[in-house]
C-alpha positions in Angstrom: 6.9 15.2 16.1 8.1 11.7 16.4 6.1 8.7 15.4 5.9 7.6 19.2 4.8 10.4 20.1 1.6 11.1 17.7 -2.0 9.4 18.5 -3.1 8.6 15.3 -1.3 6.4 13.0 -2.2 5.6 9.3 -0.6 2.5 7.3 -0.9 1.4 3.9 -1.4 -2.0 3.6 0.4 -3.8 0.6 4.0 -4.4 1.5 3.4 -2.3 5.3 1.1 -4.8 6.8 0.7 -7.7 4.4 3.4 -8.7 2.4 1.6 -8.8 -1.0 3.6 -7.1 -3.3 5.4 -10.8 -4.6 2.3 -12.2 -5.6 1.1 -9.1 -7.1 4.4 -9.7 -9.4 3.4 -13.6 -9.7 0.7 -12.5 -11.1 2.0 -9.6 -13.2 4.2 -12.2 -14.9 1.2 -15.0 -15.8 -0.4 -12.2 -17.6 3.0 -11.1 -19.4 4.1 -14.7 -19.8 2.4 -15.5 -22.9 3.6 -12.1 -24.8 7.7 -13.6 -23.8 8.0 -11.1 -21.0 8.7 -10.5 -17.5 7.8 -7.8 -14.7 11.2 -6.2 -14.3 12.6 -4.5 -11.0 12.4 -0.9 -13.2 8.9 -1.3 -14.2 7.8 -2.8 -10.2 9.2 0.3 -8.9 7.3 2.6 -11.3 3.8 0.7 -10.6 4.0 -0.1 -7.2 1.2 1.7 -4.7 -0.6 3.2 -7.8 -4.3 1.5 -8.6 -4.9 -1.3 -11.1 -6.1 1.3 -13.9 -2.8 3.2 -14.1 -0.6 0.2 -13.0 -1.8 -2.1 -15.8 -1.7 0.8 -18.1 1.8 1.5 -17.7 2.6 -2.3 -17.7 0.8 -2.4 -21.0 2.5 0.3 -22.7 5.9 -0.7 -21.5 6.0 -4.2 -23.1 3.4 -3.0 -26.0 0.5 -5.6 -24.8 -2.5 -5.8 -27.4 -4.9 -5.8 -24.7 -6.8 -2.5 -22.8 -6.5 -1.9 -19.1 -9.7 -3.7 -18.3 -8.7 -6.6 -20.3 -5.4 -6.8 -18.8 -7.1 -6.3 -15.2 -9.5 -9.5 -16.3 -7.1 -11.7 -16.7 -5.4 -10.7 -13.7 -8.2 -11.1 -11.6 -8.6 -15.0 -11.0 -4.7 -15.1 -10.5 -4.8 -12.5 -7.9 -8.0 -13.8 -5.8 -6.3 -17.3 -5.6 -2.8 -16.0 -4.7 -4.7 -13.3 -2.1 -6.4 -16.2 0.3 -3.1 -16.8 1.5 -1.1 -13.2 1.7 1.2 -13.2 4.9 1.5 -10.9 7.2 4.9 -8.4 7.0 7.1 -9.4 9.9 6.4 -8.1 13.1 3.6 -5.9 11.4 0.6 -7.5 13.3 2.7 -7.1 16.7 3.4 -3.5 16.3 0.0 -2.9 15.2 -1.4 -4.8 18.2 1.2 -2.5 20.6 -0.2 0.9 19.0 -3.8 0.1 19.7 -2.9 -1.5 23.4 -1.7 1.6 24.0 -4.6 3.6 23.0 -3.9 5.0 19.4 -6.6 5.3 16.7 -5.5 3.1 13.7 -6.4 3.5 10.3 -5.8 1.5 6.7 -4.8 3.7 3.7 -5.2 1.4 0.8 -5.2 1.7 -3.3 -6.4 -1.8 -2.8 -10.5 -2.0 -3.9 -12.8 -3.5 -0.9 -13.3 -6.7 -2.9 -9.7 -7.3 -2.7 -9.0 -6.4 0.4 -11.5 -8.8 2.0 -10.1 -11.2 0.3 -6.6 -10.1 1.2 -7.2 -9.4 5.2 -9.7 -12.7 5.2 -7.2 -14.9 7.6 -5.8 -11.7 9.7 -8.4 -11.0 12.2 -6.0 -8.4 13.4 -7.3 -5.8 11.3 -10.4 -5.6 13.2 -8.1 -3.2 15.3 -7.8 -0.7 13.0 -10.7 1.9 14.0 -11.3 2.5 9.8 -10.4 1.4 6.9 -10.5 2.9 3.5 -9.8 1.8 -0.1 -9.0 3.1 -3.9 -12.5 2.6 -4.5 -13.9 4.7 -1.6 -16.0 7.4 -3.5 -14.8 9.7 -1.3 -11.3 9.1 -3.1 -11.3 11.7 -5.8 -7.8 11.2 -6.5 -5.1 8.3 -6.4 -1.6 8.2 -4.9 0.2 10.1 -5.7 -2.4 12.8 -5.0 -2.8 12.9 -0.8 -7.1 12.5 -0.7 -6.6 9.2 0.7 -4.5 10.0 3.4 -6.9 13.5 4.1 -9.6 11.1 4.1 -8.3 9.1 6.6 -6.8 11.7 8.8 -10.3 13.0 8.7 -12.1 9.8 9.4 -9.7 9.4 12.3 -11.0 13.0 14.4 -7.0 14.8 13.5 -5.4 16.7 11.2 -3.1 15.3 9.0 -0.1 17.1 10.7 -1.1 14.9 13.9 -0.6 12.1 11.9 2.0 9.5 11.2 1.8 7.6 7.4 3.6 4.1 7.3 4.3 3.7 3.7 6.6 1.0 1.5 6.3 2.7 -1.8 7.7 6.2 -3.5 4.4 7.3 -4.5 2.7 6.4 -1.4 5.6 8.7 0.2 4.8 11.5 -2.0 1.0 11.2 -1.4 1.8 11.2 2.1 3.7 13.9 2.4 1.6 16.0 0.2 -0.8 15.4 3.0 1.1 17.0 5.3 1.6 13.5 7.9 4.5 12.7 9.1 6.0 9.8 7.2 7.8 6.6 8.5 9.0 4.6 4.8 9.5 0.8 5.0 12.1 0.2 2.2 11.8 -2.8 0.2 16.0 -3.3 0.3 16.1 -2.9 -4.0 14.5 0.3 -3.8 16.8 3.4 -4.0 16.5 5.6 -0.9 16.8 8.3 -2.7 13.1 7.7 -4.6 11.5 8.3 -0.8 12.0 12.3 -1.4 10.5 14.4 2.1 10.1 10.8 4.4 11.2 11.6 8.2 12.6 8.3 8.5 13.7 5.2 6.5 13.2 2.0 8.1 13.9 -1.7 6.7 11.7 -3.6 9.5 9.6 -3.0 11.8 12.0 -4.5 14.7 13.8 -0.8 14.1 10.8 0.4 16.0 10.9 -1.2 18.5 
């Protein structure tokens, strides 16, 4: 199956359709500032596309941070809800998006964002009212995180197809390895520091989505 050719299509969101992921690290560093560190490229790669529990953990036990997950997410929070009003879109993502459901695709969001966030994060891209669901980290149908493929069953299942009709647009390794697990077919959208090689079992690599067309 090529992605063209397959009727449902399934995206993650952070750093697919809105390109988040820089001020997730703005905010990443305000938090570390004050302890005399940095989010480092090593420690992005590890965190990115996993949900705030396990990200902030790992962040936390990296640079030895006397604060707990929830603390740590706390603190965050304001940072991230201010930098969120104003997340642009990933070029040429609404476009492409706009093209798939003009030509009669069913669309669905595959997010580790939680629905508070993501409001606030889709809140000037009325384009999303295209997708025909959306579903979140939170989603209590969620058992399991990325890299674990629930969400991408989920929304396979929400969409009326299997997961082998599908096709999973994904920017980070463990949302590749969720989606593959799921049994999709997977498009990756590389970030241009990550290491192909971390995208183990994608169909394709792409850097933009001008490459499809």
């Amino acid at each position: 199956m090529t992605w063209s050719g397959a009727n449902h299509l399934i995206f993650d969101m952070d750093g697919v359709l809105l390109d988040t992921e820089p001020l997730y690290t703005q905010a990443y560093d305000a938090v570390l500032e004050p302890y005399g560190h940095r989010l480092d490229w090593e420690t992005k790669k590890a965190i990115m596309g996993r949900p705030a529990p396990v990200s902030t953990r790992h962040v936390i036990e990296k640079f030895g941070l006397p604060l707990t997950p929830d603390e740590f997410i706390q603190r965050r929070k304001p940072l991230l809800e201010g930098l969120f009003r104003h997340s642009p879109a990933m070029p040429g993502a609404e476009d492409f998006v706009r093209r798939q459901k003009a030509a009669g695709k069913r669309l669905a969001v595959a997010t580790s964002t939680y629905r508070p966030l993501f409001q606030i994060k889709t809140s000037g891209h009325p384009w999303f009212e295209l997708f025909d669901t959306v579903i979140c980290g939170d989603d209590p149908a969620v058992a399991r995180p990325k890299p674990a493929p629930d969400i991408f069953l989920l929304a396979a299942e929400r969409l009326g197809a299997a997961p082998t009709d599908c096709v999973v647009f994904e920017d980070s390794p463990a949302g590749v390895e969720a989606a593959v697990a799921s049994g999709a077919h997977v498009i990756g959208l590389l970030d241009p520091n990550m290491d192909r090689a971390l995208y183990v079992g994608a169909h394709r690599l792409i850097e933009s989505w001008a490459e499809l067309g």
